[in-house]
N, C-alpha and C positions, 0 to 999 in steps of 0.2 A: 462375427455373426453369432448369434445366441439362440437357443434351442429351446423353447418351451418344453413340457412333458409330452405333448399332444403331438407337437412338432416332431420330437424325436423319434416316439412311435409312430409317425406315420413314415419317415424313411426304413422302418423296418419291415412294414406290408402291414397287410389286415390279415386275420383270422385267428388259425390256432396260436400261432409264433409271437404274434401282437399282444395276445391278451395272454399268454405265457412270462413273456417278460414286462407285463404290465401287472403282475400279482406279485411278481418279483420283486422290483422295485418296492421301495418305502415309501409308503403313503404320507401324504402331507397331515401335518399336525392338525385335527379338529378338537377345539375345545368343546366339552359337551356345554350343552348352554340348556338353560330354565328358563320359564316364561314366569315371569313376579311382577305382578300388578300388570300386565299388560306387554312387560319391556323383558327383552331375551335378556339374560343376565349370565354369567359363567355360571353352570351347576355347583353348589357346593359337592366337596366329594361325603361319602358316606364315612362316618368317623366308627371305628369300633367301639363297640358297646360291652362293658365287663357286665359278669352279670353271676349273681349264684345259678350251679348247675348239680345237678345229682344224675352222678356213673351208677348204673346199677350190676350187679355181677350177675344174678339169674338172669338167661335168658328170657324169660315171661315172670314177672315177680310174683303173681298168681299162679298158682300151681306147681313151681319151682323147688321138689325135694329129693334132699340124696338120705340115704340110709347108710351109714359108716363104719365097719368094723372095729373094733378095739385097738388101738392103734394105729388104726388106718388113716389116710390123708384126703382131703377133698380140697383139688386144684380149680378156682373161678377166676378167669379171665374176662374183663370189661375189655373194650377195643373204645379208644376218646376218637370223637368225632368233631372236635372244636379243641383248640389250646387251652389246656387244661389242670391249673395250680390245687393235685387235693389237698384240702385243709383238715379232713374229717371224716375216720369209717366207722360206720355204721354197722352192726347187725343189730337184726329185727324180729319179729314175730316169733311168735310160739314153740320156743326150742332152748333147752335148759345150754346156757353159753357155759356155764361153771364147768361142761365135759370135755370143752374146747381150748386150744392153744393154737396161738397164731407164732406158725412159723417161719413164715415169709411175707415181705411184700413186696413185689420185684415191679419195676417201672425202670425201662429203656437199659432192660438185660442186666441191674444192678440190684443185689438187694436189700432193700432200705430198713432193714433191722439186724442188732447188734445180736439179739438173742432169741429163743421160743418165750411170748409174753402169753399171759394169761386172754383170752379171746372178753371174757364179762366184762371189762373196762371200756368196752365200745360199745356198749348199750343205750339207745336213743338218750336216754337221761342223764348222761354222762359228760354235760355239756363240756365242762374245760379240758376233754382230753382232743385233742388236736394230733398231725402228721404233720411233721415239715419234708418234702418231698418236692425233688424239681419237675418244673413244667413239662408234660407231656404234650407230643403235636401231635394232631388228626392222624390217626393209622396206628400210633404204640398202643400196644398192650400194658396195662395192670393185671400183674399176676398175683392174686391170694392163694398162701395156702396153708389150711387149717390141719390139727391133729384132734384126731377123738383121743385122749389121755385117761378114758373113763377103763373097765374094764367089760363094759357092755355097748351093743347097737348103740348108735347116738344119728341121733335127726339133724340136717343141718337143713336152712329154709332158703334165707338169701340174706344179700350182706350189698350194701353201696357205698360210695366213697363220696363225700358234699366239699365243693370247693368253688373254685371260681374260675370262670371259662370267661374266653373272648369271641363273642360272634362278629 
């Protein structure tokens, strides 16, 4: 004698207990299906799509400024919210970089430089200077962190990282 699903659950009763052990159970397989040209077809599934993406480190890129002691350090963490290969930092806007030294750049608690570099070699116009840096997943942090090296106040504005994400 053989048991259909319906059959089973009905020698177990009706109510709470029935539709308890009927969410339990594993649902049968539905293929999602498309309607093309008139005819249900299997849905193609959604393919990911690579795409350029720009991390940015200020929290509001407008308005975003720290004032920095001589010597002092200013820590910017971005949080990726897509899979995320940087290729590219940037800083930007109206703040003399020549004050600045980059002295870390840390992604998944590691950090991905040998030395303190000069910060003005990442300046929009700076096309062939690149980051090789492994993939970060939705939730890690990229940690920057910069040195005023000057011997005065230094302005820092904001800084983002260009790479290539997967939605």
């Amino acid at each position: 004698m053989s048991f259909t699903r319906r059959g089973f659950l009905s020698l177990v009763g009706t109510g709470a207990a029935a539709l308890a052990i009927e969410k339990a159970l594993p649902q049968p397989f539905r293929m999602p299906l498309a309607k093309v040209s008139g005819r249900l077809v299997p849905a193609a599934e959604e393919a990911p799509i690579l795409m350029h993406y720009c991390l940015p480190f200020a929290p509001e890129l407008d308005g975003f400024q720290e004032i920095v002691e001589p010597g002092g350090i200013v820590r910017l963490v971005a949080r990726t919210q897509l899979l995320f290969r940087p290729a590219r930092l940037i800083f930007a806007g109206g703040f003399d970089l020549s004050q600045w030294s980059l002295l870390q750049v840390d992604a998944q608690g590691e950090n991905q430089l040998a030395g303190e570099i000069p910060a003005d070699i990442f300046t929009p116009d700076k096309f062939g200077t690149r980051v090789e840096m492994d993939v970060t997943r939705p939730g890690e942090e990229i940690i920057l962190a910069l040195r005023n090296h000057s011997n005065v106040e230094a302005e820092f504005t904001n800084a983002a990282m260009v790479g290539l994400a997967v939605r």
